[in-house]
Rosetta silent file (secondary structure, phi, psi, omega in degrees, C-alpha in Angstrom):
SEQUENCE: XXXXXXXXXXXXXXXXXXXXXXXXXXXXXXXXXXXXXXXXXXXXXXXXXXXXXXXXXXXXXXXXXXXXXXXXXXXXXXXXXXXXXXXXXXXXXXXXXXXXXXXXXXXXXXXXXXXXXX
SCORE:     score description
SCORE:     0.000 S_00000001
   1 L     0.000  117.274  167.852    0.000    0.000    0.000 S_00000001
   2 L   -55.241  101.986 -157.149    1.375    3.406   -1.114 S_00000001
   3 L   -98.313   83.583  175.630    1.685    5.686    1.884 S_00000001
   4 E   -50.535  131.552  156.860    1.434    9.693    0.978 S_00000001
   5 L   -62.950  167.925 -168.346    3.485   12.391    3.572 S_00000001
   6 L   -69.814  -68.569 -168.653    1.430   15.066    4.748 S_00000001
   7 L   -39.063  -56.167 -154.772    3.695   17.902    3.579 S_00000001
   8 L  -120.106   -4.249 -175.838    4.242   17.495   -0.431 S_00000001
   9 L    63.951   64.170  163.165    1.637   14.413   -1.622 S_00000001
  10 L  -138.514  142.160 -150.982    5.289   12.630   -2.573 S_00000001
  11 E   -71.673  146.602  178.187    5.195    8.978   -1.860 S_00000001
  12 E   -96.778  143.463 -175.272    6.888    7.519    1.385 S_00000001
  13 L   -56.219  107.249  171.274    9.595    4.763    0.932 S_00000001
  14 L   -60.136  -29.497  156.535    8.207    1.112    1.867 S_00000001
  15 L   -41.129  -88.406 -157.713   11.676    0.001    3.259 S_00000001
  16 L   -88.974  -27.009 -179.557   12.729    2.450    5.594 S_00000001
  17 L    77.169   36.762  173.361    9.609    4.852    5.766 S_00000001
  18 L  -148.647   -3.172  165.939   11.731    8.021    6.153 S_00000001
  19 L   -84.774  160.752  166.497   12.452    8.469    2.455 S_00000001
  20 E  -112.708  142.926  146.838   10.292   10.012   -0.317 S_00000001
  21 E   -51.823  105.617 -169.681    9.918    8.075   -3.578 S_00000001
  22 L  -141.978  132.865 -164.613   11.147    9.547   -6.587 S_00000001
  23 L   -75.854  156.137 -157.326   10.839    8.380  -10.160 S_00000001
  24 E  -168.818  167.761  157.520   13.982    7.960  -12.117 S_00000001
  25 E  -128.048  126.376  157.359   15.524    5.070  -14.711 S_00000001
  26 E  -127.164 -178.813 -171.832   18.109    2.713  -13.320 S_00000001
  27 E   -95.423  153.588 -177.117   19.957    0.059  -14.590 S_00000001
  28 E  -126.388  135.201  162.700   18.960   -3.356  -13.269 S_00000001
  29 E  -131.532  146.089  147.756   21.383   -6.549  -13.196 S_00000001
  30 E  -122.823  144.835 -173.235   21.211   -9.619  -12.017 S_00000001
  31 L    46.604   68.972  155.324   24.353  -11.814  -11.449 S_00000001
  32 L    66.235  -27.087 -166.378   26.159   -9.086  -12.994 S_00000001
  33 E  -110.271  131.558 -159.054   24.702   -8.871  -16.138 S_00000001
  34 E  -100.269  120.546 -164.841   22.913   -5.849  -16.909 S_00000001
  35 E  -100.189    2.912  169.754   18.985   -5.982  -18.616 S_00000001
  36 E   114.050 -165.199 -170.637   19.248   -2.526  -19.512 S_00000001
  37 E  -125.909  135.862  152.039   17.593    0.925  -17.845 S_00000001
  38 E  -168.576 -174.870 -152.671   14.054    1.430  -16.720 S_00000001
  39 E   -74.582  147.834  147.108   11.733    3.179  -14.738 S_00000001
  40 E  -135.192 -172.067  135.225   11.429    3.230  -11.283 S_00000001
  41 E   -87.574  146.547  166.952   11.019    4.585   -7.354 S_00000001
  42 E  -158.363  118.008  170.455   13.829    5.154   -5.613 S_00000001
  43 E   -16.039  132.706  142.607   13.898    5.854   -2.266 S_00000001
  44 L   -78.619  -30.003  157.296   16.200    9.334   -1.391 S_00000001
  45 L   -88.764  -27.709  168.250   17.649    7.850    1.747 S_00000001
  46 L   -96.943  -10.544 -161.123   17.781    4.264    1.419 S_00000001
  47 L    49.699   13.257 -177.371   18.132    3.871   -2.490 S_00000001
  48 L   -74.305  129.234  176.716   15.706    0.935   -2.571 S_00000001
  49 E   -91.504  132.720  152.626   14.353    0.455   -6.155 S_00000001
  50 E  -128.807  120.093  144.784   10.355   -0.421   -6.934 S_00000001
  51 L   -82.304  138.172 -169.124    9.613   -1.299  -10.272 S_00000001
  52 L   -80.882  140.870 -176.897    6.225   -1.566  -11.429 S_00000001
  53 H    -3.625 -109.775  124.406    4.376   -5.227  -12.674 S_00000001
  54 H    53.520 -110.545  174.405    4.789   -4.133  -16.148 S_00000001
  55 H   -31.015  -54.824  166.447    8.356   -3.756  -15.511 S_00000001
  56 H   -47.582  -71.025  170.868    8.907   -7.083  -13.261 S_00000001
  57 H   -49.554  -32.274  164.434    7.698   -8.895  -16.004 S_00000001
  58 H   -42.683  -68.845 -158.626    9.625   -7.218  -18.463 S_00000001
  59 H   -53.196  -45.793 -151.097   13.008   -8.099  -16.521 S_00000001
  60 H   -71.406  -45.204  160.676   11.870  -11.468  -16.023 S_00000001
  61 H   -56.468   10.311 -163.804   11.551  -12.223  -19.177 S_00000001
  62 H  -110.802  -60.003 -163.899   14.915  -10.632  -20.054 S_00000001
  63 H   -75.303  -19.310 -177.004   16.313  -13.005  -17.503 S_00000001
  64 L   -85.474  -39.724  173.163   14.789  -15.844  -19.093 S_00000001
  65 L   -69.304   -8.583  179.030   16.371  -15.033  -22.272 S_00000001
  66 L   -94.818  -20.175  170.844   19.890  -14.965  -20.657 S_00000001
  67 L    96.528   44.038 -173.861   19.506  -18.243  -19.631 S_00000001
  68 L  -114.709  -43.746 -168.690   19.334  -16.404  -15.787 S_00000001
  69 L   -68.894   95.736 -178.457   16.008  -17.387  -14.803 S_00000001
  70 L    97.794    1.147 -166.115   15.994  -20.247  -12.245 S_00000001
  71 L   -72.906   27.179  178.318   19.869  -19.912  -11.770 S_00000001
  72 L  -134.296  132.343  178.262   20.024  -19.750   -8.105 S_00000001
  73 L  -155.118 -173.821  170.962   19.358  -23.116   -5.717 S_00000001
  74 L  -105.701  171.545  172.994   20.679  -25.009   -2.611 S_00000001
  75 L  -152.772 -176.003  179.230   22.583  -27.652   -2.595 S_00000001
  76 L  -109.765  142.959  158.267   23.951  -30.093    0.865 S_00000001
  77 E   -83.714  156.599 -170.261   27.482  -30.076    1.656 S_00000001
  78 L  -115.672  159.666  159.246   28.911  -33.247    1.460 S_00000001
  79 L  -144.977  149.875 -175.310   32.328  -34.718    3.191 S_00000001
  80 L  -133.135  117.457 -157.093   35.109  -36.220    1.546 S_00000001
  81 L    55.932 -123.926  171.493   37.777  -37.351    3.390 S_00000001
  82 L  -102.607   11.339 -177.854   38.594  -34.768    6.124 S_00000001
  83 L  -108.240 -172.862  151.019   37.102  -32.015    3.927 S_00000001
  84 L  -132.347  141.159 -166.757   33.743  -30.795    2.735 S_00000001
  85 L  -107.294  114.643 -170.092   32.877  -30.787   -0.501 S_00000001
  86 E  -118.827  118.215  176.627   29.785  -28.088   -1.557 S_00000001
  87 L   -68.004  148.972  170.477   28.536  -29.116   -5.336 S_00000001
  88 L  -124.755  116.432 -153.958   27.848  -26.530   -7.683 S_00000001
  89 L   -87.509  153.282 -165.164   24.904  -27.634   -9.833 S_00000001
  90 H   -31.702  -43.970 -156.682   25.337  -27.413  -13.773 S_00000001
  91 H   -77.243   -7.907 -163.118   23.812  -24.278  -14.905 S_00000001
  92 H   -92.633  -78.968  163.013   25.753  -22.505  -12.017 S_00000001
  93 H     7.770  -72.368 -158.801   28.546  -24.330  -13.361 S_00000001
  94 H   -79.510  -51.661  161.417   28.088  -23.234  -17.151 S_00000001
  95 H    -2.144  -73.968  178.694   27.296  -19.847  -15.898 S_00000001
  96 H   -71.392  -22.298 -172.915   30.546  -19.356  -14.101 S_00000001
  97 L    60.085   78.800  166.244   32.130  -21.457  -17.205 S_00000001
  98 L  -112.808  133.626  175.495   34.019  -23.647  -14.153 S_00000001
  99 L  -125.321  136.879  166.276   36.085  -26.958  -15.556 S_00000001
 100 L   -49.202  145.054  175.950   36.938  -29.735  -13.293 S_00000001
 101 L    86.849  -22.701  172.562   40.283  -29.227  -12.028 S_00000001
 102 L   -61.753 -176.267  134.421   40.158  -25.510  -12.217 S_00000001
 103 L   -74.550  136.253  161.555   41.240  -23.712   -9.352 S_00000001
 104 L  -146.208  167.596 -179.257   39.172  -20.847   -7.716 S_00000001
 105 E   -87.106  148.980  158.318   39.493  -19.088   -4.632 S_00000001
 106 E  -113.375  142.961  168.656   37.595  -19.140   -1.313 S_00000001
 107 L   179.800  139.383 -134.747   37.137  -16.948    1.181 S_00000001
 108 L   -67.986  163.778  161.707   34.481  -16.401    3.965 S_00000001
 109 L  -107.970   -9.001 -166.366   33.057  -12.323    3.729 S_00000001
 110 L  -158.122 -166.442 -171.902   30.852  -12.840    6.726 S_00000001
 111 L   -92.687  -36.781 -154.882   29.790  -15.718    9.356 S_00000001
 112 L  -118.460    0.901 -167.501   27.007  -16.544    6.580 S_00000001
 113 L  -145.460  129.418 -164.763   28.370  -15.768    3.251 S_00000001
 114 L  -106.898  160.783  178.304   31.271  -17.721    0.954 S_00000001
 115 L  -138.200  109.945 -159.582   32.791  -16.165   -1.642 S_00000001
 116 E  -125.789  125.892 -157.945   34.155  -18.255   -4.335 S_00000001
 117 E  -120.269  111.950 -152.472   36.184  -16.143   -6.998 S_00000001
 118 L   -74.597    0.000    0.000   36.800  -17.922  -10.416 S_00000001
């Protein structure tokens, strides 16, 4: 639900609630790859983007065409020997273009988040 301020009739920010909403074109990527510029709100203190249906669909369908579109999953760690081994499922795979045997780096950025750099 779209929440007007008193002062100016300019739309309040659904994140943080202490922003105004102000229409603009940005560029939207996912995984890095960039679908091009379009309209949105965006927040003036938080920078939080809302794109409209319309738009959402657009993207998605963008994302479908990159071969983008379902690319994110779970997977179980595993152990092998004295290690653990965490699988990387094909399309992630082809994505990243990773061949058995390459080497890539790890390294943690948080308590909750791996970072694995081709």
């Amino acid at each position: 639900m779209k929440r007007i301020t008193k002062e100016n009739n300019e739309m309040e920010c659904y994140t943080c609630e202490k922003g105004n909403l102000v229409k603009k074109k940005v560029e939207f990527k996912l995984y890095g790859e960039s679908f091009g510029h379009f309209d949105a709100e965006v927040c003036d203190k938080c920078g939080e983007q809302f794109f409209d249906e319309k738009t959402s669909d657009e993207m998605d369908e963008i994302a479908k065409k990159k071969g983008l579109w379902g690319l994110e999953s779970e997977t179980n760690i595993a152990k092998a020997g004295g290690s653990l081994v965490i699988r990387v499922n094909k399309n992630i795979a082809q994505f990243l273009r990773l061949k058995k045997g390459e080497k890539v780096r790890l390294h943690p950025e948080d308590r909750n988040k791996l970072i694995v750099e081709v």
